[in-house]
Biopython code that builds the backbone (N, CA, C, O; Angstrom):
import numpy as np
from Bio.PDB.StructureBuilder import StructureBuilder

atoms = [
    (1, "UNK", "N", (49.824, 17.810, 25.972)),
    (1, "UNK", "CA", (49.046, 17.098, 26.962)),
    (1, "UNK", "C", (47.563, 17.188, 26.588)),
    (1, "UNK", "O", (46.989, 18.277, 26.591)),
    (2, "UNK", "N", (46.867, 15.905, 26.227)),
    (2, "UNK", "CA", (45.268, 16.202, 26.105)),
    (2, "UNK", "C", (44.735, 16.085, 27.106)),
    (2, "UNK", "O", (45.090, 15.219, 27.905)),
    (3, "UNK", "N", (43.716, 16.933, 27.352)),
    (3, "UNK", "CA", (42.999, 17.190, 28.183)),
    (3, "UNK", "C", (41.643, 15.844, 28.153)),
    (3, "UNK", "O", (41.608, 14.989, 27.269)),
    (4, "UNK", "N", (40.587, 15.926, 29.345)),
    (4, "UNK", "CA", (39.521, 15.148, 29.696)),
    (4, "UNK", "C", (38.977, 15.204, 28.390)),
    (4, "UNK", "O", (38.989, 14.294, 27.561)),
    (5, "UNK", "N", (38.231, 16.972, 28.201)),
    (5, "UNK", "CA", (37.174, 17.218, 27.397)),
    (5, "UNK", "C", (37.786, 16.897, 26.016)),
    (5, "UNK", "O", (37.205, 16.253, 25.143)),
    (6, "UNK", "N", (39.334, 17.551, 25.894)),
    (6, "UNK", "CA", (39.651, 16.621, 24.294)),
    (6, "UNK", "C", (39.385, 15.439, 24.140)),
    (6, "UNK", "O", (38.731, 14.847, 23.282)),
    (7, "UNK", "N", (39.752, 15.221, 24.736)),
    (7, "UNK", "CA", (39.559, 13.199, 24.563)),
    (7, "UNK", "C", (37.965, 12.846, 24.221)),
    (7, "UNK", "O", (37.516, 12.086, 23.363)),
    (8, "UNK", "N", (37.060, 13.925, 25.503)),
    (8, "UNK", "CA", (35.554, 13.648, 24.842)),
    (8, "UNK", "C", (35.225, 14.294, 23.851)),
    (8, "UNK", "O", (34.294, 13.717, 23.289)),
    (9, "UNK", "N", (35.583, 15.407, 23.235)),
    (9, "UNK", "CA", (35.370, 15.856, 21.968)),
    (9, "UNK", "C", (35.631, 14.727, 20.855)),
    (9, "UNK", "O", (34.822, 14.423, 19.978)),
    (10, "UNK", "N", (36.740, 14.233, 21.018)),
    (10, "UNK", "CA", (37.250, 13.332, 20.202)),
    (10, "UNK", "C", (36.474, 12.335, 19.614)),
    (10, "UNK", "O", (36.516, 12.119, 18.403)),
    (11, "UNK", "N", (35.870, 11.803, 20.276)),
    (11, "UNK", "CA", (35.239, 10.249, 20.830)),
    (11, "UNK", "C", (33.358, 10.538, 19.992)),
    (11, "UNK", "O", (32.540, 9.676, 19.671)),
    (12, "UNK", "N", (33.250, 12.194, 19.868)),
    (12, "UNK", "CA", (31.948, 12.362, 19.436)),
    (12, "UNK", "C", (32.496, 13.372, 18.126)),
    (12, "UNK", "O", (31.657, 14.266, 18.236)),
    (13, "UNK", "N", (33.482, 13.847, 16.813)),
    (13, "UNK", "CA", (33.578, 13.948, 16.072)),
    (13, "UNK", "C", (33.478, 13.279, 15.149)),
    (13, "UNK", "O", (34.273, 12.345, 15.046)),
    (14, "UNK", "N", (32.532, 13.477, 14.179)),
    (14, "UNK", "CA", (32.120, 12.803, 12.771)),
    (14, "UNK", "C", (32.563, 13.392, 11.699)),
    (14, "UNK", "O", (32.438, 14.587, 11.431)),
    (15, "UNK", "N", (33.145, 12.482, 10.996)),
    (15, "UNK", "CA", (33.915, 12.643, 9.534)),
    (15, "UNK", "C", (32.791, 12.120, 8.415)),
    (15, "UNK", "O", (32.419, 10.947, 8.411)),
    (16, "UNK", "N", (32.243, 13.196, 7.383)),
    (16, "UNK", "CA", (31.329, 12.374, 6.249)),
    (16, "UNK", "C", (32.237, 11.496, 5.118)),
    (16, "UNK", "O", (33.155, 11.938, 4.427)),
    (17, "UNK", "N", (31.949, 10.756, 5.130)),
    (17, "UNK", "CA", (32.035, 10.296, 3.713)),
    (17, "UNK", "C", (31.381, 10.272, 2.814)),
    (17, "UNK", "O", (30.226, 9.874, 2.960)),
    (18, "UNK", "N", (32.023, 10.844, 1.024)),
    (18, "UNK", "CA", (31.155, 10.741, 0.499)),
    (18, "UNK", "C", (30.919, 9.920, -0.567)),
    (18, "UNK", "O", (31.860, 9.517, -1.251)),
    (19, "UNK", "N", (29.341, 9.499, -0.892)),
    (19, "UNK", "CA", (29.185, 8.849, -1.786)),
    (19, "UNK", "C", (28.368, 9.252, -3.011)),
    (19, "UNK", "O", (27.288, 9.835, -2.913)),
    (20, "UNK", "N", (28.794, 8.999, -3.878)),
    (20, "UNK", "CA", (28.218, 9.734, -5.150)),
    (20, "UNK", "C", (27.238, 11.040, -4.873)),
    (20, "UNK", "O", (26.058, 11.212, -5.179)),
    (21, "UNK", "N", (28.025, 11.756, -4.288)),
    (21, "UNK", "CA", (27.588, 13.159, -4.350)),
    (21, "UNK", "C", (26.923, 13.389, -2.594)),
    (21, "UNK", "O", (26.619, 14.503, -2.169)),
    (22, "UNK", "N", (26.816, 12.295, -1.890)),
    (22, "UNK", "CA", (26.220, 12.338, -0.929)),
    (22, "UNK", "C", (26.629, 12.045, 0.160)),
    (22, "UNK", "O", (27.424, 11.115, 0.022)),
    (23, "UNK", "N", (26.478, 12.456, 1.655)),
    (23, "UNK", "CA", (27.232, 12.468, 2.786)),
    (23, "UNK", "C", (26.663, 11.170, 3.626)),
    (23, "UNK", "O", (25.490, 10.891, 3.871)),
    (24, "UNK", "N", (27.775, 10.517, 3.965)),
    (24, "UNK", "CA", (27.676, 9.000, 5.070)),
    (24, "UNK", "C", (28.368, 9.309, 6.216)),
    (24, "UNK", "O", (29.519, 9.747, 6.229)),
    (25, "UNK", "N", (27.748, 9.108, 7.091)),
    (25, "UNK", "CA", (28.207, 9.438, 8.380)),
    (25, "UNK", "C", (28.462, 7.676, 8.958)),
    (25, "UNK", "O", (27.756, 6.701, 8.700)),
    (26, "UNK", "N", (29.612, 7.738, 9.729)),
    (26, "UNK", "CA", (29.490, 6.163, 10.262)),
    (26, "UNK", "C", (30.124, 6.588, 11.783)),
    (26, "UNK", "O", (31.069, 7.368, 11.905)),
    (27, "UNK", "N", (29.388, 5.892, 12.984)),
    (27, "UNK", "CA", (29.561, 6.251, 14.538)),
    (27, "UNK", "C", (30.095, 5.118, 14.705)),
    (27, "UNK", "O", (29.633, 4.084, 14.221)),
    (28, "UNK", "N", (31.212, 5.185, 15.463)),
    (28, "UNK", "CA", (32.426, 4.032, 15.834)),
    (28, "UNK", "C", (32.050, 3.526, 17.069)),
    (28, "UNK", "O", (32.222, 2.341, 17.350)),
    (29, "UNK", "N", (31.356, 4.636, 18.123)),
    (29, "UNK", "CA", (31.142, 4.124, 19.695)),
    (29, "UNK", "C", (29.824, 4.829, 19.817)),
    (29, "UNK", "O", (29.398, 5.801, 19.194)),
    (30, "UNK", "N", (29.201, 4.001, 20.906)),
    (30, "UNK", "CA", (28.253, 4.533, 21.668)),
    (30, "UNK", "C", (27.121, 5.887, 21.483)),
    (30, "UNK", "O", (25.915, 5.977, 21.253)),
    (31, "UNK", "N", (28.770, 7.295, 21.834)),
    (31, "UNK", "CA", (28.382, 8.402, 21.420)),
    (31, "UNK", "C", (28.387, 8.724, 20.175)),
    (31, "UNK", "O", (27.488, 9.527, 19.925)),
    (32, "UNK", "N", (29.049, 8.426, 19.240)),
    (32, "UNK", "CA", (29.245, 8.762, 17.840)),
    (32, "UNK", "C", (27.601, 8.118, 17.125)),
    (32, "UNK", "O", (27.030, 8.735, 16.226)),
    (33, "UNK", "N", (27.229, 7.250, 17.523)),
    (33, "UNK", "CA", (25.683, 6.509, 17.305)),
    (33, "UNK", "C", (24.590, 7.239, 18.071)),
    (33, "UNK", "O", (23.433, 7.129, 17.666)),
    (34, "UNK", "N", (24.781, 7.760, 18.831)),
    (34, "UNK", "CA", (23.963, 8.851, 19.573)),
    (34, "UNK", "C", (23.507, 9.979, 19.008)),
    (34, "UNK", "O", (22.376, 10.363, 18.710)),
    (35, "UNK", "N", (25.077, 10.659, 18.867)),
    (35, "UNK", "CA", (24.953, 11.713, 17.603)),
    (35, "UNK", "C", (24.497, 11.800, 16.437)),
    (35, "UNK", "O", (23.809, 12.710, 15.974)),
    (36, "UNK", "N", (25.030, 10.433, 15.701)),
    (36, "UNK", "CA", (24.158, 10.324, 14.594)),
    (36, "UNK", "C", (22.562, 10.611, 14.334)),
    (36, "UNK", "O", (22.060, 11.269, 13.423)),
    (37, "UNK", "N", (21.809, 9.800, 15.595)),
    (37, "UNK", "CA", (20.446, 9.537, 15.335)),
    (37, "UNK", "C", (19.950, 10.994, 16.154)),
    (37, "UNK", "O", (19.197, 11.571, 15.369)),
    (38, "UNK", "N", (20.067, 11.688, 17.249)),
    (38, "UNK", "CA", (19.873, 12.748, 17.919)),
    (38, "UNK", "C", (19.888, 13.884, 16.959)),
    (38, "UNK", "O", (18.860, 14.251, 16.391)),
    (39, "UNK", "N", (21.340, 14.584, 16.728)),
    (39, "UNK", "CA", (21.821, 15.700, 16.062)),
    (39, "UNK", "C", (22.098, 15.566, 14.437)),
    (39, "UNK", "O", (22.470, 16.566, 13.822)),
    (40, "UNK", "N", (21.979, 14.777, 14.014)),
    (40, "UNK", "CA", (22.799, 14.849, 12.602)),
    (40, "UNK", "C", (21.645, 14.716, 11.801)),
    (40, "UNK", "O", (21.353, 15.593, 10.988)),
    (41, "UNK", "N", (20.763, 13.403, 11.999)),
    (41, "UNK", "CA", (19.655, 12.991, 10.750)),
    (41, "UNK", "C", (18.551, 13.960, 11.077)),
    (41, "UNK", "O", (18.057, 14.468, 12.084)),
    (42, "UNK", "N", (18.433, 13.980, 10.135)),
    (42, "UNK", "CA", (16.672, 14.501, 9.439)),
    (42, "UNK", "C", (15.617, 13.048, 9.664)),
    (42, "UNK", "O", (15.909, 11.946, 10.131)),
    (43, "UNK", "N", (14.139, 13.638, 9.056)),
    (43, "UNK", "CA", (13.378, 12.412, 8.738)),
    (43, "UNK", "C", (13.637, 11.778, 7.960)),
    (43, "UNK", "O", (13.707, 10.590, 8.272)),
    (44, "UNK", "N", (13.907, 12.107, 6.644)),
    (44, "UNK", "CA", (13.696, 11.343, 5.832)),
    (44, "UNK", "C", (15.168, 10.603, 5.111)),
    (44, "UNK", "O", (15.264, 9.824, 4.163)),
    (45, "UNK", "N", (16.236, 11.221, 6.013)),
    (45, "UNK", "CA", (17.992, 10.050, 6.168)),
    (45, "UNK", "C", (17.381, 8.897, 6.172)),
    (45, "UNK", "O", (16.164, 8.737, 6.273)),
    (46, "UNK", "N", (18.424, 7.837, 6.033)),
    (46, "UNK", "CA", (17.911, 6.408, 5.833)),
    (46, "UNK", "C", (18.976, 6.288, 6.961)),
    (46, "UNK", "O", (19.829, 7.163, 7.108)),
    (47, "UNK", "N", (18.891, 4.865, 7.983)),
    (47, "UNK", "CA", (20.212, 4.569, 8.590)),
    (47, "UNK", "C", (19.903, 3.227, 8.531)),
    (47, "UNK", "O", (18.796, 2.736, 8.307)),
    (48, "UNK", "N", (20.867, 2.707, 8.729)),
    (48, "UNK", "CA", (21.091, 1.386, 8.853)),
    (48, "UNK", "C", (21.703, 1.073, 9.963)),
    (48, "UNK", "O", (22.096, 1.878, 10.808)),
    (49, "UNK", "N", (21.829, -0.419, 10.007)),
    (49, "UNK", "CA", (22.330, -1.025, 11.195)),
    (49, "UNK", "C", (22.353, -2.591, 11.048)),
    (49, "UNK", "O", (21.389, -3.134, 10.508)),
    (50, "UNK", "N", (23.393, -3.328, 11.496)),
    (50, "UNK", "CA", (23.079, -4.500, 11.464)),
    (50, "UNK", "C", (22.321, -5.129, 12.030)),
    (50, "UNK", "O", (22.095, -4.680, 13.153)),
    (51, "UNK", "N", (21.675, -6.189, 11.725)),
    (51, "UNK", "CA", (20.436, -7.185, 12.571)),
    (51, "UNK", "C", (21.019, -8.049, 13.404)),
    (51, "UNK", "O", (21.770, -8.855, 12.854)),
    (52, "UNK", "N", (20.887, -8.143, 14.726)),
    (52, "UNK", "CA", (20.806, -8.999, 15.859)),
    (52, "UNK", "C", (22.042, -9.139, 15.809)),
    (52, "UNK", "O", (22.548, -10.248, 15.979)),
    (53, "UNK", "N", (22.817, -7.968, 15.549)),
    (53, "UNK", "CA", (24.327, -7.644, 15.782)),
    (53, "UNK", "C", (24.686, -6.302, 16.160)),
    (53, "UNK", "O", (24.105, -5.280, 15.795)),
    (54, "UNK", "N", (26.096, -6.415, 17.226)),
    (54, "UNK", "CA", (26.564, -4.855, 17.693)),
    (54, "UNK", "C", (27.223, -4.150, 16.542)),
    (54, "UNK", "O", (27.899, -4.863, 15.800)),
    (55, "UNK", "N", (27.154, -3.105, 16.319)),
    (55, "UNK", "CA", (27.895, -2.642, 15.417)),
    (55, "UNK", "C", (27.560, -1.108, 15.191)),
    (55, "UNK", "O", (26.645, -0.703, 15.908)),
    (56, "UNK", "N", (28.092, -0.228, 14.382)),
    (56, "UNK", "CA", (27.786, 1.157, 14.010)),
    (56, "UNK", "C", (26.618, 1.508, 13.363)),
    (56, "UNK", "O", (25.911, 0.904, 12.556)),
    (57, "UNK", "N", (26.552, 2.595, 13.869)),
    (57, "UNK", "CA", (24.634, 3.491, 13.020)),
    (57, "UNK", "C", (25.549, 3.737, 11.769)),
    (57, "UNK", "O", (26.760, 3.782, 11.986)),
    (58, "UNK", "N", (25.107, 3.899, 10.494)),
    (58, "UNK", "CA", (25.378, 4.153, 9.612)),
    (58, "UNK", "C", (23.759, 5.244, 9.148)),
    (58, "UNK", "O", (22.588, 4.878, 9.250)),
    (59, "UNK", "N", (24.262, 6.549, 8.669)),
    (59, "UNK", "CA", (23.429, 7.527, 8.339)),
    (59, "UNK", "C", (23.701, 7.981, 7.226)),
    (59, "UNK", "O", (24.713, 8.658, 7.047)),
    (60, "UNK", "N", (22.629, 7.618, 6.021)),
    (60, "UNK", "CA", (22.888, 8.242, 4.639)),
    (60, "UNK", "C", (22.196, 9.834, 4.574)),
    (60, "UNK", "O", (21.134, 9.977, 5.179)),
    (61, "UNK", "N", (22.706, 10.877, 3.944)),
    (61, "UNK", "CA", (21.995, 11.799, 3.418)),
    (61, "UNK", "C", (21.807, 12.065, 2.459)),
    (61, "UNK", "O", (22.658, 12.671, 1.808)),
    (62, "UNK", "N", (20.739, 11.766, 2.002)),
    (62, "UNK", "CA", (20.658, 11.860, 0.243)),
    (62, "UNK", "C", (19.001, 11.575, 0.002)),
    (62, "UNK", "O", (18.231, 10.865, 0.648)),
    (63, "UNK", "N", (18.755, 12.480, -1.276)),
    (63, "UNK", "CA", (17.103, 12.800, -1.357)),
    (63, "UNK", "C", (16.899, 11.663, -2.115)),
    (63, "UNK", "O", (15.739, 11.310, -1.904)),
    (64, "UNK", "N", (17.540, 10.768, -3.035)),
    (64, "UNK", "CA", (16.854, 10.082, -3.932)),
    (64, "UNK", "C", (18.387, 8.496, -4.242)),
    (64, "UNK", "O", (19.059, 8.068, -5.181)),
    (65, "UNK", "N", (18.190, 8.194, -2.676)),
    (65, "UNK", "CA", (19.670, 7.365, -3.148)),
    (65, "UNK", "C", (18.994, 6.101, -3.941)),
    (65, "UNK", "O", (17.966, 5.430, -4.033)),
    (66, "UNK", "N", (20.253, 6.258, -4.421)),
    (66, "UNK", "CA", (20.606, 4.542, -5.653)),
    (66, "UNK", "C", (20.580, 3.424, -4.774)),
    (66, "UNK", "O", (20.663, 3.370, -3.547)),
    (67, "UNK", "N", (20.437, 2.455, -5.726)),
    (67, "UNK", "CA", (20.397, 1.174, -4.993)),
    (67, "UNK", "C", (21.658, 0.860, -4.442)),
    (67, "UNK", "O", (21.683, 0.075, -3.495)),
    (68, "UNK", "N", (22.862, 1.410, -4.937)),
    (68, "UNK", "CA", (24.274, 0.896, -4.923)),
    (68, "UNK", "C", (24.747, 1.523, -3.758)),
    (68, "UNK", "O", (25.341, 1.054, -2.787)),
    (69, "UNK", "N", (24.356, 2.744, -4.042)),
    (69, "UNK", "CA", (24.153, 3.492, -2.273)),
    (69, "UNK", "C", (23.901, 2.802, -1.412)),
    (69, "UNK", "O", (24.904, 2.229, -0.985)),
    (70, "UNK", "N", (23.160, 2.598, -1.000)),
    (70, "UNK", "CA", (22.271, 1.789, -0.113)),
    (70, "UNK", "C", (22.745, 0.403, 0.199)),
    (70, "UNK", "O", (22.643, -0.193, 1.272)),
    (71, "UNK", "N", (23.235, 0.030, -0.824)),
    (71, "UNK", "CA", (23.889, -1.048, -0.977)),
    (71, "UNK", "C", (25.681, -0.943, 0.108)),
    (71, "UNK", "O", (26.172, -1.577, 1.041)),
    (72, "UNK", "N", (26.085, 0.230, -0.748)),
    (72, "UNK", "CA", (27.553, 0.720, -0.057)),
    (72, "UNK", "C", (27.265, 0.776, 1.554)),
    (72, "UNK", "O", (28.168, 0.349, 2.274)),
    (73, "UNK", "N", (26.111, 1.255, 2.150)),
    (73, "UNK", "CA", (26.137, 1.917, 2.585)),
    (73, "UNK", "C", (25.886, 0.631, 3.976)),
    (73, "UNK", "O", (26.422, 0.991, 5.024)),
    (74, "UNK", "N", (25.388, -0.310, 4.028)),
    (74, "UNK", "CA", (25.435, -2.011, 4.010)),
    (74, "UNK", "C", (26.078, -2.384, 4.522)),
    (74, "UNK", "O", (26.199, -2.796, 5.675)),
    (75, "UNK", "N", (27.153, -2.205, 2.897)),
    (75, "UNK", "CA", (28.396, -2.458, 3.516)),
    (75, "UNK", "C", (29.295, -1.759, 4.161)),
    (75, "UNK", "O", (30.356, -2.347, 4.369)),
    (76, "UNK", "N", (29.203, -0.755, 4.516)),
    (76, "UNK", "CA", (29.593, -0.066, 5.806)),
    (76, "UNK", "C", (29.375, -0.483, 7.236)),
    (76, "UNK", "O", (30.224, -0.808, 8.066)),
    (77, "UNK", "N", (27.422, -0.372, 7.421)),
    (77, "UNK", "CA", (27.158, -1.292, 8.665)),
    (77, "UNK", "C", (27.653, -2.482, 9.067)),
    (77, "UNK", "O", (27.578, -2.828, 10.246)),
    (78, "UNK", "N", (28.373, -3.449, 7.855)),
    (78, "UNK", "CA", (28.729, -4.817, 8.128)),
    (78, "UNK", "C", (29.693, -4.978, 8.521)),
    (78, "UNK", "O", (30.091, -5.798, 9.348)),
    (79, "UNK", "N", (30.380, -3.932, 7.777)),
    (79, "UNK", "CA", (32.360, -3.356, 8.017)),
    (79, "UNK", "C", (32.874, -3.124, 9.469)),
    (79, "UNK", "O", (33.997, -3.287, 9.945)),
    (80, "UNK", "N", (31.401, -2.580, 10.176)),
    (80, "UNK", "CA", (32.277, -1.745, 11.328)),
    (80, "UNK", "C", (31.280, -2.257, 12.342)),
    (80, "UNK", "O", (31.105, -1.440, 13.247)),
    (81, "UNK", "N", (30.402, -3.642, 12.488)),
    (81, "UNK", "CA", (29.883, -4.667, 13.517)),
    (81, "UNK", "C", (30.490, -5.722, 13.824)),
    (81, "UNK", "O", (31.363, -6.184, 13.088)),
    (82, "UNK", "N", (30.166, -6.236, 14.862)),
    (82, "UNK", "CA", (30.748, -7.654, 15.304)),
    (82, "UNK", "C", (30.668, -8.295, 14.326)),
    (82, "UNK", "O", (31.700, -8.964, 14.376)),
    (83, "UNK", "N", (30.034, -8.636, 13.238)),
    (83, "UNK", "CA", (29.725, -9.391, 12.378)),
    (83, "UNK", "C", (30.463, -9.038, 11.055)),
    (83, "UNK", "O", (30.009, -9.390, 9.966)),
    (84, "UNK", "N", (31.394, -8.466, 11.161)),
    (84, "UNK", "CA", (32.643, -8.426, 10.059)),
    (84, "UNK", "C", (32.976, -9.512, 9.087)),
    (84, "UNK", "O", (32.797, -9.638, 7.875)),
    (85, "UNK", "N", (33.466, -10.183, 9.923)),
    (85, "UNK", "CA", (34.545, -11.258, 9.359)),
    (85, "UNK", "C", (32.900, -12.501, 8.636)),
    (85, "UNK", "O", (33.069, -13.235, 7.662)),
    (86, "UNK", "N", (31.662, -12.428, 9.319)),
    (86, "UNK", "CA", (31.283, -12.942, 8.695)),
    (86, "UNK", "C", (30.361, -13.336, 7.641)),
    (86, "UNK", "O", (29.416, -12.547, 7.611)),
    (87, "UNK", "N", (30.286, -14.098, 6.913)),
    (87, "UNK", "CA", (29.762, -14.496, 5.571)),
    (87, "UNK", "C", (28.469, -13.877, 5.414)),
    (87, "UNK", "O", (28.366, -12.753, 4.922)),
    (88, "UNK", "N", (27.497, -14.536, 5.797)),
    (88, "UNK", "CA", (26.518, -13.737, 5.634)),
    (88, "UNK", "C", (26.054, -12.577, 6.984)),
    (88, "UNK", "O", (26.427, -13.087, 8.040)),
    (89, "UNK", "N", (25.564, -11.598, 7.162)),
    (89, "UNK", "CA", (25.053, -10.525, 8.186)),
    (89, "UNK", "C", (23.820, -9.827, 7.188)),
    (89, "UNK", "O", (23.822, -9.566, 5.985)),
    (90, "UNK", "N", (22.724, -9.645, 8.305)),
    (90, "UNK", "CA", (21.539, -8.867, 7.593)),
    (90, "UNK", "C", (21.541, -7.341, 8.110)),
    (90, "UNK", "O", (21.368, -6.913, 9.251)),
    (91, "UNK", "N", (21.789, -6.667, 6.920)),
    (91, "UNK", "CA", (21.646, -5.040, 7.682)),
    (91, "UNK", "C", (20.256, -4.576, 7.573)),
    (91, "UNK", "O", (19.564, -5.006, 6.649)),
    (92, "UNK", "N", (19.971, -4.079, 8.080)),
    (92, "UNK", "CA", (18.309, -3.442, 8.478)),
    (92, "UNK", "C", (18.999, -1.911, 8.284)),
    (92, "UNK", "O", (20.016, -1.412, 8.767)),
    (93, "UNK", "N", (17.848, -1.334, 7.240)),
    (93, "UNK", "CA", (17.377, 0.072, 7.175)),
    (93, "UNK", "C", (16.315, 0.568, 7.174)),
    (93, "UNK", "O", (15.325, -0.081, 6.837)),
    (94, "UNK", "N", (16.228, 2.187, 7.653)),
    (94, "UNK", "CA", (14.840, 2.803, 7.638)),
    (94, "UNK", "C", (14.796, 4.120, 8.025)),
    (94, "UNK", "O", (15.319, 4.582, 9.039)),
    (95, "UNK", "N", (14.128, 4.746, 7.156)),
    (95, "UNK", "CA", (14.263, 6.201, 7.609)),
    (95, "UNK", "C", (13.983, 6.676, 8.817)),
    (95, "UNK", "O", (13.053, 6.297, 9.530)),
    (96, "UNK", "N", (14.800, 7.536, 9.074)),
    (96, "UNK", "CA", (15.051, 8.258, 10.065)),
    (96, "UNK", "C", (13.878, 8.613, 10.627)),
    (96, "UNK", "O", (14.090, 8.427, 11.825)),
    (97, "UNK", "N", (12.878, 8.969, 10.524)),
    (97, "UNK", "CA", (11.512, 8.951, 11.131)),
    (97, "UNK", "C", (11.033, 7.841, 11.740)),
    (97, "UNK", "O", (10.220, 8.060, 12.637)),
    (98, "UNK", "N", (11.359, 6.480, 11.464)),
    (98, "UNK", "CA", (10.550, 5.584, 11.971)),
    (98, "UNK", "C", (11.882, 4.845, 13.744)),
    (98, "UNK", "O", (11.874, 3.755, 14.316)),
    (99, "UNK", "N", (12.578, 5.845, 13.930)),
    (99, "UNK", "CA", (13.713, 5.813, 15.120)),
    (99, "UNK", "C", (13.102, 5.882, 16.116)),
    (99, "UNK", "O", (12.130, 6.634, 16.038)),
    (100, "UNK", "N", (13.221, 5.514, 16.840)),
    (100, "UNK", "CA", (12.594, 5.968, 18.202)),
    (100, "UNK", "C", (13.697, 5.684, 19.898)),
    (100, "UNK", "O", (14.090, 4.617, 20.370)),
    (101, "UNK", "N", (13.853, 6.770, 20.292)),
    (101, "UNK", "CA", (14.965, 6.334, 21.203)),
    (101, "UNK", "C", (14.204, 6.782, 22.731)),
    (101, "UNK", "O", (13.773, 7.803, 23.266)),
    (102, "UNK", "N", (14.360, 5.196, 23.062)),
    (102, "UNK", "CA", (13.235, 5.250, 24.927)),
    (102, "UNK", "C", (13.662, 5.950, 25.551)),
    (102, "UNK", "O", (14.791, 6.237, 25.153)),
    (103, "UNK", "N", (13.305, 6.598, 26.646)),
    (103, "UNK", "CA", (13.797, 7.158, 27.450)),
    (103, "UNK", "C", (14.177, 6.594, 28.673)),
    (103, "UNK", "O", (13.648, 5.814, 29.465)),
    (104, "UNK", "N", (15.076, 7.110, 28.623)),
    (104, "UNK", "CA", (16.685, 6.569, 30.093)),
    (104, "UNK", "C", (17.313, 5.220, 28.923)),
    (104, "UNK", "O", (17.748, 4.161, 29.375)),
    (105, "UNK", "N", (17.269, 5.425, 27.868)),
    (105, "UNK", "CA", (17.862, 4.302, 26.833)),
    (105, "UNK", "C", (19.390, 4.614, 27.261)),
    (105, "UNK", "O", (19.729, 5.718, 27.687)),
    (106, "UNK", "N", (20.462, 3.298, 27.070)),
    (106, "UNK", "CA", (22.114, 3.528, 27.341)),
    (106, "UNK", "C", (21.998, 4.595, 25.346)),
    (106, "UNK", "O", (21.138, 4.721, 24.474)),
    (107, "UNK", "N", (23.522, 5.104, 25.581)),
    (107, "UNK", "CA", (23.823, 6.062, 24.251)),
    (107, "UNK", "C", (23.699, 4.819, 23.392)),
    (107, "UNK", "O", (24.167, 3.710, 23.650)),
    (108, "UNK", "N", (22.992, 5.179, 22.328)),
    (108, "UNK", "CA", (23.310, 4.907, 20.599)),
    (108, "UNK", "C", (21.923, 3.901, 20.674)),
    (108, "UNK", "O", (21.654, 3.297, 19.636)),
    (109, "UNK", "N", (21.189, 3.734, 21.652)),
    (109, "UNK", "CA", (20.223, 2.696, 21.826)),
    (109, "UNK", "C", (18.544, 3.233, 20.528)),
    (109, "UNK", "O", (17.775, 4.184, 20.385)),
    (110, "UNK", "N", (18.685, 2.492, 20.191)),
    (110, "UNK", "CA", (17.141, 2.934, 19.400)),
    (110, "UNK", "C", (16.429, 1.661, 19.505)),
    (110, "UNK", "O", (16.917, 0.560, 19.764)),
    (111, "UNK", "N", (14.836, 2.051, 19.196)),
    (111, "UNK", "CA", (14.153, 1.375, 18.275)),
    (111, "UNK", "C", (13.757, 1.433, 16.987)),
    (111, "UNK", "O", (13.799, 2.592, 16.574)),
    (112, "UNK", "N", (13.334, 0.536, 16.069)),
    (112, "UNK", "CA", (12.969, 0.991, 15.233)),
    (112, "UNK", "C", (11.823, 0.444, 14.349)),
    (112, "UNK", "O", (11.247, -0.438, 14.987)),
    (113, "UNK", "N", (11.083, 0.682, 12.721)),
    (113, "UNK", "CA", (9.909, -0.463, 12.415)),
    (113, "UNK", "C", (9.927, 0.376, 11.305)),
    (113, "UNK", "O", (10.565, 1.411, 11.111)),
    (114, "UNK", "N", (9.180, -0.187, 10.647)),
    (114, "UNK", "CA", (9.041, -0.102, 8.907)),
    (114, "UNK", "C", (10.378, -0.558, 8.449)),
    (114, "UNK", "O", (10.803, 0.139, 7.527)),
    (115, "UNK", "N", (11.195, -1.552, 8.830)),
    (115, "UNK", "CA", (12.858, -1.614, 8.508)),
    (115, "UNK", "C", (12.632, -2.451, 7.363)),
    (115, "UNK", "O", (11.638, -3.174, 7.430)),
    (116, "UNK", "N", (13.537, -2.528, 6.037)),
    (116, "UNK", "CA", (14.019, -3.684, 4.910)),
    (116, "UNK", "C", (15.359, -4.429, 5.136)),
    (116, "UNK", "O", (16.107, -3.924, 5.974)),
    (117, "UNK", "N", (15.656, -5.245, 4.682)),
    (117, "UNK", "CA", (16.900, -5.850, 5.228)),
    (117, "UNK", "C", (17.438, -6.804, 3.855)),
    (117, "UNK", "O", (16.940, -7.576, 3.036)),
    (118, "UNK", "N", (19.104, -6.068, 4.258)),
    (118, "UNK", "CA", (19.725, -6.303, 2.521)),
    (118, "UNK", "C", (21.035, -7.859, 3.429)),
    (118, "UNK", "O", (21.701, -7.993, 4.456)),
    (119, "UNK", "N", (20.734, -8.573, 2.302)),
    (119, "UNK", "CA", (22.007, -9.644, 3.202)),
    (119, "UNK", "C", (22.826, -9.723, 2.430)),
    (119, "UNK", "O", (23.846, -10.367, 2.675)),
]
sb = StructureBuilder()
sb.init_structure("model")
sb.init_model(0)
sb.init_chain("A")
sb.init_seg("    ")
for serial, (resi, resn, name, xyz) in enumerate(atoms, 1):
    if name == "N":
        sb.init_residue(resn, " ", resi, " ")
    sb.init_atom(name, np.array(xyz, "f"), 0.0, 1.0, " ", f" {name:<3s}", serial, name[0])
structure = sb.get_structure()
């Protein structure tokens, strides 16, 4: 029988993936995007996100990522937004320093600036 709090434990556990030597975090809901940007990143993580689409924080950790990284990492944000299935989507990244989350914001809500955007 699972319990309440299992179920909320559940719902906020992060699995890394890794990429060439380096850890990707990807948040499926709300809280898992919360966590990401709150507890997990540093300043100088990169995250991404899709542009003027719902979809997952994607959080790289890595001191000196590759372009292909970054690239993968893209395509992750694109993988797991409303904007899946289509053709073109612009993901926006930017280090983790330039985040900013308002206060009384709903979970996983940010702002952000200094962003680049890979299509």
């Amino acid at each position: 029988m699972t319990t309440y709090f299992q179920k909320k434990l559940e719902k906020t556990i992060l699995e890394p993936i890794e990429i060439e030597g380096c850890k990707v975090y990807v948040g499926k809901n709300n809280r898992q995007n919360d966590l990401i940007v709150s507890k997990l990143s540093r300043d100088e993580d990169l995250w991404f996100h899709t542009k003027d689409c719902a979809g997952s924080h994607v959080l790289l950790k890595c001191e000196n990522p590759s372009d292909n990284m970054i690239l993968e990492c893209a395509k992750l944000a694109k993988k797991y937004s409303k904007g899946s299935l289509s053709s073109k989507v612009g993901v926006i990244y930017t280090k983790r320093k330039y985040l900013k989350k308002p206060p009384k914001a709903n979970l996983g809500y940010v702002t952000y600036k200094n962003e680049r955007e890979i299509i």
